[in-house]
NUPAKOL-639325 format. One record per residue (C-alpha): residue in one letter; z, x, y. Coordinates in Angstrom, 3 decimals. Each point is the difference from the previous one (the first is absolute). Layout:
residues N
NODE; A; Z; X; Y
...
This chain:
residues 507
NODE; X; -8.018; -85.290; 50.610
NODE; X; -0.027; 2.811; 3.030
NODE; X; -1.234; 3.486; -1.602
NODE; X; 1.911; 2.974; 0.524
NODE; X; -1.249; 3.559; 0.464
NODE; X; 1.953; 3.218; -0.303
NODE; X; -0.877; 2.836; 1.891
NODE; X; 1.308; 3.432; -0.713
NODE; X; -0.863; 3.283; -1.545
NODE; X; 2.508; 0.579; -2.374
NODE; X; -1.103; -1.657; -3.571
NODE; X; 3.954; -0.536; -0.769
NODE; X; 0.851; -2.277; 2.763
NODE; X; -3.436; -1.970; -0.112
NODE; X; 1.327; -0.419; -3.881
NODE; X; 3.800; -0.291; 1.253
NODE; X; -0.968; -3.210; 2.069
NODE; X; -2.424; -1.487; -2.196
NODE; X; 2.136; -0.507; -2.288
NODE; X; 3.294; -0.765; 1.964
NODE; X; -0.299; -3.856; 0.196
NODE; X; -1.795; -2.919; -1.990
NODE; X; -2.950; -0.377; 2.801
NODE; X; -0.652; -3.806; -1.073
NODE; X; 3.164; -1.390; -0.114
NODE; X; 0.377; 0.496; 4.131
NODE; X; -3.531; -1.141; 0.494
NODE; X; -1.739; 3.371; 0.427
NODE; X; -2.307; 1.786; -1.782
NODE; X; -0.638; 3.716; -0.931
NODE; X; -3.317; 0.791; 1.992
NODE; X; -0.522; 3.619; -0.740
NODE; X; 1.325; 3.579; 1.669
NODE; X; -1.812; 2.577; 2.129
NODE; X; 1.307; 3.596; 0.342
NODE; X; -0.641; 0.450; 3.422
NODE; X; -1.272; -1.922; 3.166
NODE; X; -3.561; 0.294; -0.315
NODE; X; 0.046; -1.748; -3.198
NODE; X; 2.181; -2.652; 1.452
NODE; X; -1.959; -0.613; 2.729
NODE; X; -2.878; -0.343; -2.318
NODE; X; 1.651; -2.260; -2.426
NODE; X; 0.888; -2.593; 2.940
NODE; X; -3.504; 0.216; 1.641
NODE; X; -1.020; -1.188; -3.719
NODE; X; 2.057; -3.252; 0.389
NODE; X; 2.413; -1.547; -2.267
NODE; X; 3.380; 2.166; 1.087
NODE; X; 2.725; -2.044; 1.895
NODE; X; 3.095; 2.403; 0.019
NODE; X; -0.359; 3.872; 0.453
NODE; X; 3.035; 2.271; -0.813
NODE; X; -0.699; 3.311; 0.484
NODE; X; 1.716; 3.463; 0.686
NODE; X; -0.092; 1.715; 3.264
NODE; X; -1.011; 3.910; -0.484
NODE; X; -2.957; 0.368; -1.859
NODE; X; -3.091; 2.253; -0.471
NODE; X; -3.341; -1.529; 1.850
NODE; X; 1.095; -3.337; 1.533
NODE; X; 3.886; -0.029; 0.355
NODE; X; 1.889; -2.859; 0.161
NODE; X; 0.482; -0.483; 3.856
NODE; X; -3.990; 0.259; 0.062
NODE; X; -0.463; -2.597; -2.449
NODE; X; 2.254; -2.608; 2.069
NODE; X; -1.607; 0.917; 3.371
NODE; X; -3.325; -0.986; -1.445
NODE; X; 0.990; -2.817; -1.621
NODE; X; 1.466; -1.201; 3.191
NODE; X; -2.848; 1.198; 2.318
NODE; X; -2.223; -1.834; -2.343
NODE; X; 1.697; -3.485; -0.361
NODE; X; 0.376; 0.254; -3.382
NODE; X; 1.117; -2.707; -1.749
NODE; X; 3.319; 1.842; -2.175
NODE; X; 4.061; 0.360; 0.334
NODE; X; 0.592; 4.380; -0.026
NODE; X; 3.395; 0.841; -1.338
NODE; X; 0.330; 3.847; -0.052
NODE; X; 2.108; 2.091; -2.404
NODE; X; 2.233; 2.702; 1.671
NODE; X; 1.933; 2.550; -1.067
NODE; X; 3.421; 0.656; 2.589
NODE; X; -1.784; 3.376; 1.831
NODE; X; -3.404; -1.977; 0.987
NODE; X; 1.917; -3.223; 1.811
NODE; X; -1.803; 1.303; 3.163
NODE; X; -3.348; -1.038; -1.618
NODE; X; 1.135; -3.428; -1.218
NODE; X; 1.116; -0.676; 3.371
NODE; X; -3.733; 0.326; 1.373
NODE; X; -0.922; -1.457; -3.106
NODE; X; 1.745; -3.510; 1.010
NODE; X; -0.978; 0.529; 3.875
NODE; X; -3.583; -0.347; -0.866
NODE; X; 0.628; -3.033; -2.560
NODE; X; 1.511; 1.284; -3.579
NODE; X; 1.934; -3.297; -1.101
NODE; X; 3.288; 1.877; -1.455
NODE; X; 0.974; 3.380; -2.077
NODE; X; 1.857; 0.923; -2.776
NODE; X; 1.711; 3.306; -0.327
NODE; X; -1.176; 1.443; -3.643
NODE; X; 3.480; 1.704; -0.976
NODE; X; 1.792; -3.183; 0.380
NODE; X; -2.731; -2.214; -1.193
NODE; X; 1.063; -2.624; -2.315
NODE; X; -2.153; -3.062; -1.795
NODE; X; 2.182; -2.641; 2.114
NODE; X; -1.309; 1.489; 3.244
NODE; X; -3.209; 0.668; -0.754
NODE; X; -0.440; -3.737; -1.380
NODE; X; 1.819; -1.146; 3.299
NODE; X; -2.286; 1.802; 2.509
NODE; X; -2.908; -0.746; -1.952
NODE; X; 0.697; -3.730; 0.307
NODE; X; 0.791; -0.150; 3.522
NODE; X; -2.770; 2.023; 0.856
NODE; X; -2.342; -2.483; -1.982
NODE; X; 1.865; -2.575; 1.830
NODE; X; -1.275; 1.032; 3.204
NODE; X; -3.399; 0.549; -0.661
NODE; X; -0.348; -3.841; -1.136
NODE; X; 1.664; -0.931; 3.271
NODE; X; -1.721; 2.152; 1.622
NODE; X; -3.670; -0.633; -1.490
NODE; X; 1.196; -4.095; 0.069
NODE; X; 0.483; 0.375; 3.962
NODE; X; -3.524; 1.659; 0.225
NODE; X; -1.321; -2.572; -1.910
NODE; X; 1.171; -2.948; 2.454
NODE; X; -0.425; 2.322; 2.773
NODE; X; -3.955; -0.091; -1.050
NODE; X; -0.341; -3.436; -1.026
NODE; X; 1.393; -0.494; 3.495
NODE; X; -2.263; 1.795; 1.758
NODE; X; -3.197; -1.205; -1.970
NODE; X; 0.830; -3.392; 1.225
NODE; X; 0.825; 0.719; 4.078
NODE; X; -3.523; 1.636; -0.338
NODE; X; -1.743; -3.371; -0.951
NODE; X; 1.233; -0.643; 3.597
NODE; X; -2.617; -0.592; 2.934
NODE; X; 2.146; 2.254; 2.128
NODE; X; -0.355; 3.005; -3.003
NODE; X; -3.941; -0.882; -0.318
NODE; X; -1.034; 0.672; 3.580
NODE; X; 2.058; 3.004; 0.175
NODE; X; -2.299; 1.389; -3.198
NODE; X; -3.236; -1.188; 1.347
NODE; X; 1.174; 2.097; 3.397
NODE; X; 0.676; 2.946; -1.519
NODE; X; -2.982; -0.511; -2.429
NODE; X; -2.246; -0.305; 3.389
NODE; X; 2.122; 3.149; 1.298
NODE; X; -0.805; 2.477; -3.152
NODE; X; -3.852; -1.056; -0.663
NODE; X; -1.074; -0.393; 3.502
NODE; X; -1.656; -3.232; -0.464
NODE; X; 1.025; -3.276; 2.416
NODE; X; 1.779; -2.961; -1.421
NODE; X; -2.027; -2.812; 2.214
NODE; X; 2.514; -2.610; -1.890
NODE; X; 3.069; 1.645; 1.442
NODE; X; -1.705; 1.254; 3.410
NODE; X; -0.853; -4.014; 0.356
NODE; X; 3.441; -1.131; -1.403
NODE; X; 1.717; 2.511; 2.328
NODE; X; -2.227; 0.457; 2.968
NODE; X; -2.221; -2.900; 0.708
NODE; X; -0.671; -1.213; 3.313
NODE; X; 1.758; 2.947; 1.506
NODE; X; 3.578; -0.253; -2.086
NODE; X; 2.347; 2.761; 0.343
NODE; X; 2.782; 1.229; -2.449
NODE; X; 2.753; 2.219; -0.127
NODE; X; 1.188; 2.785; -2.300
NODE; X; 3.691; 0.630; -0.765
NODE; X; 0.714; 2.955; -1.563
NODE; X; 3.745; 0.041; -1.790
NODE; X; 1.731; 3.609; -0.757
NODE; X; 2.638; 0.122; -2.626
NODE; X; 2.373; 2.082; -0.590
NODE; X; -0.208; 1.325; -3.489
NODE; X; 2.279; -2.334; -3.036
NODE; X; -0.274; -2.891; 3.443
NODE; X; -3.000; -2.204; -1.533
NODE; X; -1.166; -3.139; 0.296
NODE; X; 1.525; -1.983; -3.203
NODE; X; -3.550; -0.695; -1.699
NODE; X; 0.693; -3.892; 1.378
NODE; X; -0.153; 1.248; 3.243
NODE; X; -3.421; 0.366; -0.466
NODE; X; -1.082; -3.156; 0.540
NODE; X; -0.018; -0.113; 4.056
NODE; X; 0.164; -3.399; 1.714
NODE; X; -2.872; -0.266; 1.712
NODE; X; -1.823; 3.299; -0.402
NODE; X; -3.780; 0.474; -0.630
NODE; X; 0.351; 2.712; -2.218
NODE; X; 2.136; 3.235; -0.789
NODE; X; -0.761; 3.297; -1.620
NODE; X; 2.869; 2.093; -1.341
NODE; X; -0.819; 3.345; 1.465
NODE; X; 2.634; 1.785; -2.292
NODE; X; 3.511; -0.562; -0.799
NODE; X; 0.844; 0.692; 3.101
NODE; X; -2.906; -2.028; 2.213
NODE; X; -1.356; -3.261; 0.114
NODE; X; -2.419; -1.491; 2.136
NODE; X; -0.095; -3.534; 1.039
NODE; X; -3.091; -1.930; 2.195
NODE; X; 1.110; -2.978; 2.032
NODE; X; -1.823; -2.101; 2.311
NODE; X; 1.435; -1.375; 3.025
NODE; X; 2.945; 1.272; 2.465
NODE; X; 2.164; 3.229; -0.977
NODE; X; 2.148; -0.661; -3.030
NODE; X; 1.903; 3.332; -0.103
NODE; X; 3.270; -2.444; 0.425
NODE; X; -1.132; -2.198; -2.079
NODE; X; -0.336; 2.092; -2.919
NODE; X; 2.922; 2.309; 1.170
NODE; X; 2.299; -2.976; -0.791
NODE; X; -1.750; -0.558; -3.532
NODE; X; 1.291; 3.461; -0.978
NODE; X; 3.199; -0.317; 1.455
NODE; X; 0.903; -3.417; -1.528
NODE; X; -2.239; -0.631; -2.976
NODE; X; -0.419; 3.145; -1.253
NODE; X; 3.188; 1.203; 0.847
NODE; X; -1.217; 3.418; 1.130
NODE; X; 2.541; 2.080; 2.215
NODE; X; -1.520; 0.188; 3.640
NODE; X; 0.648; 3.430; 0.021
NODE; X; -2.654; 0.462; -3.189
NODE; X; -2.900; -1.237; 1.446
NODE; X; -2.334; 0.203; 3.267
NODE; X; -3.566; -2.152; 0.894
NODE; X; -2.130; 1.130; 2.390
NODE; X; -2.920; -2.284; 1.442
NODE; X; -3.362; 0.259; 1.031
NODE; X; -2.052; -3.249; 1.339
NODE; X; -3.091; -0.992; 0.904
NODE; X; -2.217; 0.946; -2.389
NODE; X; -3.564; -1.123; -0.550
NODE; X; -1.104; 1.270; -3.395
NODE; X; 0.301; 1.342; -2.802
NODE; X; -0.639; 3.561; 0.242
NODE; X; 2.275; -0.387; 2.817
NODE; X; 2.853; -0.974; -2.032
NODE; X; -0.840; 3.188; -1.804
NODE; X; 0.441; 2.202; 3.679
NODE; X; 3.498; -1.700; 0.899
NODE; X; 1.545; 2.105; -3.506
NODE; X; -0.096; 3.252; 2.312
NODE; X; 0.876; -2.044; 3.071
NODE; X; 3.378; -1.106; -2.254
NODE; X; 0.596; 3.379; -0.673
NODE; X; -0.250; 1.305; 3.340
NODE; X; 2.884; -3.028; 0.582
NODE; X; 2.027; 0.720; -2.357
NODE; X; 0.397; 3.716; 1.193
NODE; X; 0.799; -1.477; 3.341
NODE; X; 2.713; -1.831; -1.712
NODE; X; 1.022; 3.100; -2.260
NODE; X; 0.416; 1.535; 3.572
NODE; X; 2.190; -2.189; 1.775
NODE; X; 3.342; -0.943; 0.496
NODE; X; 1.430; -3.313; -0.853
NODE; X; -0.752; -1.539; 3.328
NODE; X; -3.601; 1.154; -0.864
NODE; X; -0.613; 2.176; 2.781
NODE; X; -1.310; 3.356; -1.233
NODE; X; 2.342; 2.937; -0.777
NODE; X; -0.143; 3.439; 1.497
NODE; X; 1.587; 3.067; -0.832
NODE; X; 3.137; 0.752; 2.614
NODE; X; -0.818; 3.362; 1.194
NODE; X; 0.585; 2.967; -2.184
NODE; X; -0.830; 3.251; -0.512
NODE; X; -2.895; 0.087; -2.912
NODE; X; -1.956; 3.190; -0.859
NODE; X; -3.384; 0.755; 0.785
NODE; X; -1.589; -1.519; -3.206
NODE; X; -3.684; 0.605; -1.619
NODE; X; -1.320; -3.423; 0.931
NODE; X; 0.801; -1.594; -3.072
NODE; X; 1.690; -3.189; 0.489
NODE; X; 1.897; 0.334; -2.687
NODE; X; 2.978; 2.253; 0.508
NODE; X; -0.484; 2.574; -2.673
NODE; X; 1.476; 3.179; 1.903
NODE; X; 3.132; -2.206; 0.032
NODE; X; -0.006; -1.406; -3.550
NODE; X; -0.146; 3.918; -1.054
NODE; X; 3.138; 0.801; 2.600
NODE; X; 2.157; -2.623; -1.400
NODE; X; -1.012; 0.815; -3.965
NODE; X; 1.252; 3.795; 0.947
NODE; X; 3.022; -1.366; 1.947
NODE; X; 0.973; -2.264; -3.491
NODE; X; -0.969; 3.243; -2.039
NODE; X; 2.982; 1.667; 2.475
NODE; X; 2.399; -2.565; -0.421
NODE; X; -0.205; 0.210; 3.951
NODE; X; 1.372; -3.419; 0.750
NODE; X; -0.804; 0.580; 3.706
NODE; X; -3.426; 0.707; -1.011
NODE; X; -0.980; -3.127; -1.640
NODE; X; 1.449; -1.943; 2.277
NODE; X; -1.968; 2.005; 3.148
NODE; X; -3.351; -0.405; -2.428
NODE; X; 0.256; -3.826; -0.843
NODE; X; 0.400; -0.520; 3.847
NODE; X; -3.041; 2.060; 0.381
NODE; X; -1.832; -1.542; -2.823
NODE; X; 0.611; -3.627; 1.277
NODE; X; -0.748; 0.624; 3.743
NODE; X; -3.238; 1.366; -0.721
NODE; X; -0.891; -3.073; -1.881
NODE; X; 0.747; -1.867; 2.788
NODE; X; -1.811; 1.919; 2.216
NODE; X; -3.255; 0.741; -1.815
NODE; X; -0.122; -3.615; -1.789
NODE; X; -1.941; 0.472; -3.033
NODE; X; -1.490; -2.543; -2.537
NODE; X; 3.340; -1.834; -1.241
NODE; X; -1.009; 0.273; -3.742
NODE; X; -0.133; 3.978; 1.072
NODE; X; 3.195; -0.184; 0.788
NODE; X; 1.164; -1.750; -2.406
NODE; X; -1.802; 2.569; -2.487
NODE; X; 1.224; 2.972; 2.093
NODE; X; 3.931; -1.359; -0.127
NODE; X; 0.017; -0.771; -3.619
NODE; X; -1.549; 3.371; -0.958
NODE; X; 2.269; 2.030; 1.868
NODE; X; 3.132; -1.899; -1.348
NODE; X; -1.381; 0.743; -3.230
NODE; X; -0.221; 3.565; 0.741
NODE; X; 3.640; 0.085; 1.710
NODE; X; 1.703; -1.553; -2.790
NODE; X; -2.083; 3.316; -2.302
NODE; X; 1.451; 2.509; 2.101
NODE; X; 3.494; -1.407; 0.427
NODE; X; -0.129; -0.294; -3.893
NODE; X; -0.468; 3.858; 0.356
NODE; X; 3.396; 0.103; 1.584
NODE; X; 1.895; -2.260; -1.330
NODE; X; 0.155; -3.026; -2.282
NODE; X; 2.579; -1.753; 1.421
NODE; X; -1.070; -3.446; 0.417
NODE; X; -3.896; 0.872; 0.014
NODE; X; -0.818; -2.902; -2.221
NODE; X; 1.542; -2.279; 1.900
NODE; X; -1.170; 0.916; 3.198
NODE; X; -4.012; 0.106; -1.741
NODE; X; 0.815; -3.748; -1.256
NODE; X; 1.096; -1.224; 3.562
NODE; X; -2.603; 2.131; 1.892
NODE; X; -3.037; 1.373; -1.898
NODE; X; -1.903; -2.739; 0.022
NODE; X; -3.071; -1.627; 1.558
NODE; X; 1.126; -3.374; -0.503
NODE; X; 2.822; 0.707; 2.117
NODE; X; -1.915; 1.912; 2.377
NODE; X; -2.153; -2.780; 0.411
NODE; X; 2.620; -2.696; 0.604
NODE; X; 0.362; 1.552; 3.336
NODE; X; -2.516; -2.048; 1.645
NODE; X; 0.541; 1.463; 3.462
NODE; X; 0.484; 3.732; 1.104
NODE; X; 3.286; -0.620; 1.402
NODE; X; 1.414; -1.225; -2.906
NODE; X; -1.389; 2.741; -2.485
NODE; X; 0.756; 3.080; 2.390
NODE; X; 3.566; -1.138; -0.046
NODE; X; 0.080; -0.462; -3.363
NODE; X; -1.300; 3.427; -0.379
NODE; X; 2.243; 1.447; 1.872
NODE; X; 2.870; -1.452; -2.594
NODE; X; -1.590; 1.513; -2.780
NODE; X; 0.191; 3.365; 2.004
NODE; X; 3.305; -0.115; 0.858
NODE; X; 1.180; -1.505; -3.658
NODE; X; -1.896; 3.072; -1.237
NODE; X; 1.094; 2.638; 2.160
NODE; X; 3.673; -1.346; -0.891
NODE; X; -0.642; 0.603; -3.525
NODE; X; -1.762; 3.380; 0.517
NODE; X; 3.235; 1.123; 2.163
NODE; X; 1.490; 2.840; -1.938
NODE; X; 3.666; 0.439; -1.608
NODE; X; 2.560; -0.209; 2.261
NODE; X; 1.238; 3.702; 0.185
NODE; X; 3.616; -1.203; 0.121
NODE; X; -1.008; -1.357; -3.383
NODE; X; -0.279; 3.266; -1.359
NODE; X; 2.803; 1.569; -2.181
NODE; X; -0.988; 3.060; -0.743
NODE; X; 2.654; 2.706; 2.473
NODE; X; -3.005; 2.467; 0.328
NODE; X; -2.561; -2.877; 1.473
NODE; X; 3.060; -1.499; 1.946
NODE; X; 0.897; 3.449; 1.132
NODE; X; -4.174; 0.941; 1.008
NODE; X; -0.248; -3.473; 1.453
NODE; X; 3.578; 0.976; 2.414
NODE; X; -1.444; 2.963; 1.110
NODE; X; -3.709; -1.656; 1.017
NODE; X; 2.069; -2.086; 2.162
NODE; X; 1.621; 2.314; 1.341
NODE; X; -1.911; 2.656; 1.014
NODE; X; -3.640; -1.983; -0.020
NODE; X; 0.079; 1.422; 4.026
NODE; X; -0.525; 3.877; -0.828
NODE; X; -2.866; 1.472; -1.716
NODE; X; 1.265; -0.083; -3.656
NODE; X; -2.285; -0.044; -3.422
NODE; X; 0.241; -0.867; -3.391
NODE; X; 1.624; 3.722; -1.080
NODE; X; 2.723; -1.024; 3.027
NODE; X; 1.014; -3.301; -1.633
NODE; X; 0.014; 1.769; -3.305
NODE; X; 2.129; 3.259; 0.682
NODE; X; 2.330; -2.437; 1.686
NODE; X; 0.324; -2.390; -3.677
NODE; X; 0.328; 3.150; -1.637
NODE; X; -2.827; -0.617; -2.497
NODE; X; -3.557; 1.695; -0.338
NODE; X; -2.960; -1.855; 2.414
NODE; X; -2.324; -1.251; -2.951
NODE; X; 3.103; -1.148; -1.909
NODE; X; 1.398; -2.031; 3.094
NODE; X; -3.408; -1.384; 0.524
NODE; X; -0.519; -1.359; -3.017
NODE; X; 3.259; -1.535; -0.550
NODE; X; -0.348; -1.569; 3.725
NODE; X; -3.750; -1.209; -0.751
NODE; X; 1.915; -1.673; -3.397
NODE; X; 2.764; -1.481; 1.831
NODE; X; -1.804; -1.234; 2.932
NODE; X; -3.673; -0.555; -0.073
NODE; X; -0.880; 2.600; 2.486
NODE; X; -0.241; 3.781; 0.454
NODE; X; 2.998; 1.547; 1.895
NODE; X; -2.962; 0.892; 3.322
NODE; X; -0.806; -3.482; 0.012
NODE; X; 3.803; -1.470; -0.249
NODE; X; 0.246; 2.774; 3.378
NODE; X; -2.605; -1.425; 1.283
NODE; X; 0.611; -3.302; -0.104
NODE; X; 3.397; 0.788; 1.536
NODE; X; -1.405; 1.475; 2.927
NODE; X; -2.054; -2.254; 0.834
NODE; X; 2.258; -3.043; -0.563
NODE; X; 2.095; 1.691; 2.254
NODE; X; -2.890; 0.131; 2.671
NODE; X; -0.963; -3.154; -0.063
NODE; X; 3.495; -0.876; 0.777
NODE; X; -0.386; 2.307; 3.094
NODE; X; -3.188; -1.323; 0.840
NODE; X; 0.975; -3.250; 0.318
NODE; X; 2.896; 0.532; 2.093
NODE; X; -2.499; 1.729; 2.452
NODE; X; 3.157; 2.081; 0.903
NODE; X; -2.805; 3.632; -0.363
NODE; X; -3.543; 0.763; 0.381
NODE; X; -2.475; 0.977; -3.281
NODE; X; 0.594; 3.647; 0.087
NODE; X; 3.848; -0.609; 0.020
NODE; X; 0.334; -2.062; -2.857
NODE; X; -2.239; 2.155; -1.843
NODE; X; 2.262; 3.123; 0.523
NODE; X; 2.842; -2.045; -0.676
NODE; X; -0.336; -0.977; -3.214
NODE; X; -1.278; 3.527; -1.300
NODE; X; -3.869; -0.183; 0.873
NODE; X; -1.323; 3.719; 0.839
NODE; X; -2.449; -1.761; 2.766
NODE; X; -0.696; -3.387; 1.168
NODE; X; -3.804; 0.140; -2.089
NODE; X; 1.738; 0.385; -2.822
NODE; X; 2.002; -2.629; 0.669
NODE; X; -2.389; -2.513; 1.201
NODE; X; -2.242; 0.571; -3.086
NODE; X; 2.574; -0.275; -2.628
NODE; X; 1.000; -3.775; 2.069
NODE; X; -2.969; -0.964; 0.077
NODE; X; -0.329; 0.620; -3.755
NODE; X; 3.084; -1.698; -0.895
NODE; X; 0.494; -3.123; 2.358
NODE; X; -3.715; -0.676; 0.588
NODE; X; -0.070; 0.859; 3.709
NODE; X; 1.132; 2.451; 3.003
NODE; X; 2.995; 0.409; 1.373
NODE; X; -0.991; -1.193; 3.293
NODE; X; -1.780; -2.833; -1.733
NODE; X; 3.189; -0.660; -1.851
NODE; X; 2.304; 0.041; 2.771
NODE; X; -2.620; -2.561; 1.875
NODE; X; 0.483; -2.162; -2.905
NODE; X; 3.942; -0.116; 0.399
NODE; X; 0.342; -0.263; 3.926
């Protein structure tokens, strides 16, 4: 029978469930409670604990901790987390970083518990059953010859000391081999039967996402190209091999691991006809020297902290071109991207949370970052996850509004945004006092009523700007800029670049 531990600090619900259900008759077995995380961590490390239900706020260890750990760790347990209805935000990270189900305590009944209880059981078996062959599997591919010469070569790689077998097996008389290195994309693998190459003379999985094969004889990049395609039935678009011939020995093979690296930025880098990308020209700002675009990434997190939709979409242009330009390491990119998605998704959270989780799910994440195995393809996917954001950070349409005195303040913004009016202006014309209008505005809208004027204006100039129809100066004064340095300044701030550098980006 699977034990079951309860986790939570109130004695009357660690008595409520233990005695809610007959444990034996559905095959599980009371294992003991914990009243907070740290003893529930301790009582799994001890062994002997299958299913773990436990609450989710908590003194010490909570119960998002306690799931994180158990996840980071491998442990082998189903979580199912007790909510009550104002802490669903917590059970929804609980389940992103593995919690099997939950169970709302108010509406908790003995069917329900009994029912997730079981299924969650269910799964582990499957679960630890598909390890199990997944193992066994594995223990027998390396028996293989192929799997045995790939240890003894990284054996003679960690200690230093020559394998004369395999340098005479591999090398004799003047043999050459060649090393294919394969890059997957993350969830792409090899099924484990894959392992077992025709041909090879050995192959070292690298890490989920590498393996290494050594042939002899003529290139067999095709060769084994083909064996992904058809008998592994891996997606071309999931996988690159880069090659590297010619080599007479053993600490040799060892060298051609930075010499793949260096080819698979090359590939990172280029288009689809292979030929190397570069940047088309555009204007980027003096940087540090960093290769990694960090003035940018902190332009575009205060353009989504705006809701400046222009903005982000002037900084993620920035941000990609300089990658392009600079070429760093790709798992630096890849690092870089996935962090500052991570951090985007934070501050639009601070705005809004309109569609936040979804857009973390689809974006915020370095397996998905990393399934972009060239530059072109993950710049313009994150350019999508830009623009999908900046759409959801775009704030309520003022039409929207039905309050008369914000309809009434937004009319006269409109209409007068040309002459040098302030807050007090807008107000004395609603007929209510300035702090009062501003805080109903702020409630209605999202913004203050100086940045809804703002904004106005300089919609409006970029509108003029584009239409090249009048020179910097002019548009300033005519949408209700005291001087053009004013005006340039505040742009700048809220689109991401000059006016002339904006109206060179609309010719």
């Amino acid at each position: 029978m699977m034990k079951v531990l309860i986790v939570d600090d109130e004695p009357i619900i660690r008595k409520v469930l233990k005695s809610m259900i007959r444990w034996e008759e559905h095959g599980l077995q009371w294992g003991g409670e914990a009243v907070d995380g740290e003893e529930a961590w301790e009582a799994v490390q001890q062994g002997g604990i299958d299913l773990v239900v436990t609450d989710i706020l908590m003194p010490r260890m909570d119960g998002l901790e306690l799931v994180k750990r158990l996840k980071q760790t491998g442990a082998d347990v189903a979580v199912v987390v007790l909510s009550c209805l104002d802490d669903f935000t917590y059970v929804k990270e609980a389940m992103k970083h593995g919690a099997h189900d939950y169970i709302l305590k108010p509406t908790m009944e003995p069917e329900q518990l009994v029912h997730i209880l079981t299924e969650a059981r269910d799964g582990l078996l499957l679960q630890r059953k598909d390890r199990e062959q997944s193992e066994q599997l594995k223990r027998q591919l390396m028996l293989s010859k192929q799997a045995q010469w790939g240890q003894r070569l990284q054996k003679a790689w960690v200690t230093g000391m020559p394998d004369e077998e395999l340098e005479a097996a591999w090398f004799r008389d003047g043999g050459e081999v060649a090393s294919y290195l394969i890059h997957f994309a993350p969830g792409s693998q090899m099924p484990l039967l894959g392992w077992q190459w025709p041909d090879a003379l050995a192959y070292i999985s690298l890490s989920d996402q590498r393996l290494l094969l050594i042939y002899e004889g003529p290139s067999r990049s095709e060769e084994i190209r083909r064996f992904l395609l058809h008998e592994c039935n891996i997606p071309e678009a999931c996988f690159f091999i880069t090659d590297i011939a010619a080599i007479r020995g053993v600490e040799q093979v060892k060298q051609t691991l930075g010499q793949h690296e260096a080819l698979r930025s090359r590939y990172f880098y280029s288009d689809i006809d292979g030929t190397m990308m570069e940047p088309e020209p555009f204007s980027l700002p003096a940087g540090s020297g960093d290769t990694l675009p960090l003035e940018e990434r902190q332009n575009l997190l205060k353009a989504i902290a705006g809701r400046n939709e222009e903005a982000i979409h002037h900084w993620a242009r920035h941000i990609c071109h300089r990658l392009y330009r600079e070429k760093p390491p790709v798992d630096q990119v890849y690092s870089f991207l996935y962090e500052l998605l991570g951090l985007a998704a934070a501050f639009a959270r601070q705005q809004t949370e309109t569609a936040v989780d979804t857009f973390e799910r689809k974006y915020v994440s370095l397996a998905a970052v990393q399934s972009r195995l060239r530059m072109q393809e993950l710049t313009e996917w994150f350019d999508e996850a830009c623009r999908e954001l900046a759409a959801m950070l775009q704030s309520r349409s003022e039409a929207a509004t039905r309050n008369p005195f914000v309809r009434k303040a937004i009319e006269y913004m409109r209409n007068h945004y040309r002459m040098p009016i302030s807050t007090s202006d807008i107000a004395e014309h609603v007929k209510l006092s300035r702090s009062y209008l501003s805080d109903l505005y702020g409630k209605e809208t999202g913004e203050s009523l100086i940045e809804a004027l703002t904004r106005i204006r300089i919609e409006e100039a970029k509108r003029l700007l584009a239409g090249r129809e009048r020179k910097v100066y002019e548009v300033a004064e005519a949408v209700g800029f005291i001087d053009a340095k004013t005006f340039a300044k505040t742009f700048k701030k809220m689109v991401g670049c000059t006016p002339t550098e904006y109206e060179e980006q609309n010719k």
